[in-house]
C-alpha positions in Angstrom: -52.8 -5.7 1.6 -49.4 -5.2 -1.2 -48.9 -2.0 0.5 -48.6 -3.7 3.9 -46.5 -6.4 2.4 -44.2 -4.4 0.1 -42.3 -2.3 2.9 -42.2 -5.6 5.0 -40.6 -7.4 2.3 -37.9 -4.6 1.6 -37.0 -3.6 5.2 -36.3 -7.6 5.4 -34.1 -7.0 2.2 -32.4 -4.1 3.7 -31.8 -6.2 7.2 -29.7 -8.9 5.3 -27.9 -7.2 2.8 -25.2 -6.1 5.1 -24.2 -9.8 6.5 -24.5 -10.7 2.6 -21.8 -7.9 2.0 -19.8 -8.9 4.8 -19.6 -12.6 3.6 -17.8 -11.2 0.6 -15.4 -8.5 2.7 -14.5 -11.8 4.5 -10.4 -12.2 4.6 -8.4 -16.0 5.0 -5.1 -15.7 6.5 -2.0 -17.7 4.7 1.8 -18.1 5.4 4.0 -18.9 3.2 7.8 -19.9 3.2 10.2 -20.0 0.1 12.1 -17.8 -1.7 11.4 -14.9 -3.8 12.2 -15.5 -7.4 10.7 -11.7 -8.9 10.6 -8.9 -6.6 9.8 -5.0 -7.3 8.3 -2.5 -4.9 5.1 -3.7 -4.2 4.9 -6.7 -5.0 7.2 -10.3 -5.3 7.1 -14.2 -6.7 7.1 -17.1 -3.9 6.8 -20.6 -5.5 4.2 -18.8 -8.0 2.3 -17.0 -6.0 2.5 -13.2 -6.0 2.3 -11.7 -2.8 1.3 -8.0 -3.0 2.7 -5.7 -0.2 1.1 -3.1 1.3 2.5 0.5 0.7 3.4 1.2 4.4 5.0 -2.5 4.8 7.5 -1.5 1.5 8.2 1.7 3.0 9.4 0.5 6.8 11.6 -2.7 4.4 12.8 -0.3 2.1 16.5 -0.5 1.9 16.7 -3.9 4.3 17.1 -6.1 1.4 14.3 -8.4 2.9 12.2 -8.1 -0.5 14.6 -8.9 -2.9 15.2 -12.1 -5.7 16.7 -15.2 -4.5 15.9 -14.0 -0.5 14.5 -16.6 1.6 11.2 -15.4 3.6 8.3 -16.5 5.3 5.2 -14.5 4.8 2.2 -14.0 6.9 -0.6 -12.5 5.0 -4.3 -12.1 4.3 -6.0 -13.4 0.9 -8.4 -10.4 0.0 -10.7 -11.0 -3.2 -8.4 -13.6 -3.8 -5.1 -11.3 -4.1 -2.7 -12.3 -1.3 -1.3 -9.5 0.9 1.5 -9.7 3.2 1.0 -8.2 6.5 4.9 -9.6 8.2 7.4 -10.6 6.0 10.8 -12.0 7.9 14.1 -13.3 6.1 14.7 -16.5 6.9 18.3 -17.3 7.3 
């Protein structure tokens, strides 16, 4: 009878373990507005927060002055493991 059971009872484990792991891959959007107070390459300051930038996103702003201190910006984003990551960042002027 166990060795009936057993390989049930794992192939049931195997079946859920993926909707488990996707539960944690799981994203929230945000958007934020305010103005940056630290900036650097990949990364910047908004009202406390630090919003990291993706490497491709701070290659296409590079040289716009968009990510810079004291810049006013709204930010749309994802929060990943609890890091937030801007996907659109515009000036706001």
């Amino acid at each position: 009878m166990k060795k009936i059971v057993l390989p049930f009872i794992f192939i049931g484990l195997i079946m859920l373990a993926p909707s488990v792991f996707a539960q944690n891959r799981q994203s929230q959007d945000f958007v934020i507005d305010g103005k940056i107070s630290n900036a650097s390459d990949n990364s910047f300051i908004i009202m406390g927060d630090v919003i990291g930038v993706p490497n491709r996103l701070a290659d296409k702003l590079k040289g716009t002055g968009i990510i810079s201190s004291g810049r006013e910006v709204k930010v749309v984003g994802e929060i990943e493991n609890g890091i937030e990551i801007a996907r659109k960042i515009v000036a706001v002027d």
